[in-house]
C-alpha positions, 0 to 999 in steps of 0.5 A: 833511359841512360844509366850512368856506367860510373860507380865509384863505390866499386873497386877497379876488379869489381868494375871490371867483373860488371862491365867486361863480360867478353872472357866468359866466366874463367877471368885472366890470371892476377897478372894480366888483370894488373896490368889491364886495370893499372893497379898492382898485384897486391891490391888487387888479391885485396880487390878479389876477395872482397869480391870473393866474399860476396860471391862474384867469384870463385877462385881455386887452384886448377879453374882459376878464378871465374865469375859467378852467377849473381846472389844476393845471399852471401853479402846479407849472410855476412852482415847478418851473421855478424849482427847475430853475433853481436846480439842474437836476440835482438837482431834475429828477431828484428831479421825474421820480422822483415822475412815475415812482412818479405813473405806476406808481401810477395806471397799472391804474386808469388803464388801467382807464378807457381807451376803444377809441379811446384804444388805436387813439390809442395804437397809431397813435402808436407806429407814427407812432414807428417811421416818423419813426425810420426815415425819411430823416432821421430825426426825434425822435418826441417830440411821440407821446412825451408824448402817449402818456403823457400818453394814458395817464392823461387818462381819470383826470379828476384835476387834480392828476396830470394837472398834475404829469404835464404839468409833468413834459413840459415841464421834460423838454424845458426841461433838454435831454431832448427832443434826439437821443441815438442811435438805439438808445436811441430804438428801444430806447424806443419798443420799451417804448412798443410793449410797453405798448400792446400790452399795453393793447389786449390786455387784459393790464395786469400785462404794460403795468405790466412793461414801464411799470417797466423803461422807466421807468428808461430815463431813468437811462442818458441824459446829466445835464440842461445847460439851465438855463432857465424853460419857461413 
């Protein structure tokens, strides 16, 4: 199979960040770039951060500008961000929608790919949970939270589910979502999260997709989102 190298969509820099890999990561300066893609200095700083944006490059002051790994996560955090600004409720909840349909589809395969150092991961978060719920005070394991889901799905090596995954995260604490409710729904939360895991390690993926499902709509009996703010 042929795949046309001919992107018009892409501006002459992104074009040469795609195809040209011989430099390494560190890129020529604006000026030899210029002169190699035929395009001046000005447009070109327009070209750059738009990549820049994205995060195919980074630029500073010493390094100079050098090529980044791909994510897909700060082209979905951006729009998502604006989205959620425009209306909060109603694009958050139909995002953190998709995140559940993203989640249950991936989950077996997912799950599938787990290593035995990803269940001992997975269990000691969910009991670092229960500790920070029971201790005096009490504290929020939200932090365990995303990164136990996250966990989940981070042996899949897709891009793309991983970005729309971590965008999820961080609009879910840009909206308010990350802040304390009661501490029954929090143990209530974390009980699923046991649920799921157990059933990870022990070998039974249609129970850990059960309990993924009920808690997945956990989210519907929570207060609707206030902040309205960008979470870069």
């Amino acid at each position: 199979m042929t795949i046309e190298r001919e992107f018009t969509d892409l501006s002459e820099f992104m074009q040469f960040l795609a195809f040209e890999t011989d430099d390494g990561n560190r890129l020529p300066s604006l000026a030899s770039l210029s002169r190699k893609l035929g395009v001046s200095i000005a447009t070109l700083r327009e070209q750059m951060e738009v990549a820049r944006a994205l995060g195919l490059v980074e630029v500073r002051p010493k390094t100079g500008i050098r090529r980044q790994p791909y994510s897909f996560t700060p082209a979905v955090r951006k729009s998502l961000s604006y989205a959620v600004a425009v209306d909060t409720d109603h694009y958050f909840r139909a995002f953190s929608d998709l995140r559940n349909h993203i989640e249950r589809s991936y989950f077996k395969q997912a799950v599938s790919l787990l290593q035995e150092e990803d269940h001992e991961h997975l269990s000691q978060l969910v009991a670092r949970a229960f500790e920070k719920l029971g201790g005096h005070p009490i504290q929020i394991p939200h932090d365990e939270h995303r990164e136990l889901h996250l966990l989940i799905y981070r042996r899949l090596n897709n891009p793309f589910v991983t970005g729309l995954l971590e965008a999820y995260w961080e609009a879910y604490e840009a909206v308010g979502l990350a802040v304390y409710t009661d501490l029954d729904f929090l143990n209530t939360v974390w009980s699923y999260h046991r649920r799921i895991v157990e059933a990870i390690c022990s070998g039974n993926v249609d129970e850990g997709y059960r309990a993924l499902v009920d808690h997945s709509n956990l989210l519907q009996r929570r207060a609707r989102p206030v902040k309205r703010h960008e979470f870069e």
